[in-house]
N, C-alpha and C positions, 0 to 999 in steps of 0.2 A: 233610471227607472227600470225595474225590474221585466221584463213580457215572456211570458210562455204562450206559444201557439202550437196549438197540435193542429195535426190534420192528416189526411188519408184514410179517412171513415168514409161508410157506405151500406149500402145495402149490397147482401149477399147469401145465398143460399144453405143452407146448414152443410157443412163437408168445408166450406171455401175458405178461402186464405184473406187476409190482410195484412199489410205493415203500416202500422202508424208512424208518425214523426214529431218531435219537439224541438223546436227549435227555440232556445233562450237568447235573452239577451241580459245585461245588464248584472252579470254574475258571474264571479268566477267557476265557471260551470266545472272544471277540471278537479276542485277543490271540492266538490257536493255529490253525497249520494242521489240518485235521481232514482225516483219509481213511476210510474203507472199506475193509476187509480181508476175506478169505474164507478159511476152509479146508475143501479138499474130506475125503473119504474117503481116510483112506493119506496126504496129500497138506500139506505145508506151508503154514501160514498163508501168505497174499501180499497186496500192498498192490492192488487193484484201480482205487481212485479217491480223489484228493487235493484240495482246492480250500484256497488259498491266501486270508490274510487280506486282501489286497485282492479276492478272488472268483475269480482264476485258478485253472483246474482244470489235472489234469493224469489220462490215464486207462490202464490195462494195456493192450495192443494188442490183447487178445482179448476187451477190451469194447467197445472203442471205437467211438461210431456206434449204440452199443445201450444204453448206461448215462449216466447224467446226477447229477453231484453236487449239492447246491446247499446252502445254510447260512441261517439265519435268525436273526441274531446276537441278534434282541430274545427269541428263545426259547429260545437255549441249544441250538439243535439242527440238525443235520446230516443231509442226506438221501440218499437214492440212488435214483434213478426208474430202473427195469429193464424194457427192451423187448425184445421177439424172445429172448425166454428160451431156452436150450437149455439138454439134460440136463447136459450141459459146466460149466453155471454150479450146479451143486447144492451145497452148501455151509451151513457156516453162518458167517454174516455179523456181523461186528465194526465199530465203529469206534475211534479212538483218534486223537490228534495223531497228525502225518504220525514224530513221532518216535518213538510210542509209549511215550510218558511215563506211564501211567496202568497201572494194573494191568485186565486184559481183562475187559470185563464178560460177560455170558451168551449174550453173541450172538441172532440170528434164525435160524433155519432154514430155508432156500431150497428145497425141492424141488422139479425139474421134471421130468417125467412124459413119455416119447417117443409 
């Protein structure tokens, strides 16, 4: 059976930092592209940030410069380090393969505070 659990969400100040985390299970996590999704309020899920099995990333334009993916393949997990937070990015945060093969786990919740 498949699990994705993120977590390391929180409330935070606009300027502040977070690192999120994903931890899978039941996948060969080393063989899958993994991204980061978010969705705000009102607002459609969207793919944020992807890094590819050889480590290439790829990022949304309106994070870019501000967010950082990165993978750790001997943990089975997936990260997102978030700088210069703005209220913009509030949300709660998912991840999945870049194809979104897995069913959604319970997401983090991002709030950021003006």
């Amino acid at each position: 059976q498949v699990q994705l659990v993120e977590s390391g969400g929180g409330l935070v100040q606009a300027g502040g930092s977070l690192r999120l985390s994903c931890a899978s299970s039941g996948i060969i996590f080393s063989f899958n592209a993994m991204g980061w999704y978010r969705q705000g309020p009102g607002k459609q899920r969207e793919l944020v940030a992807g890094i590819f099995i050889g480590g290439s990333t790829k990022y949304a334009d309106s994070v870019k410069g501000r967010f950082t993916i990165s993978r750790d393949n001997a943990k089975n997990t997936v990260y997102l380090q978030m700088n210069s937070l703005k209220p913009e990015d509030t949300a709660v945060y998912y991840c999945n393969t870049l194809q979104a093969s897995y069913v959604w786990g319970q997401g983090t919740q991002v709030t950021v505070s003006s």
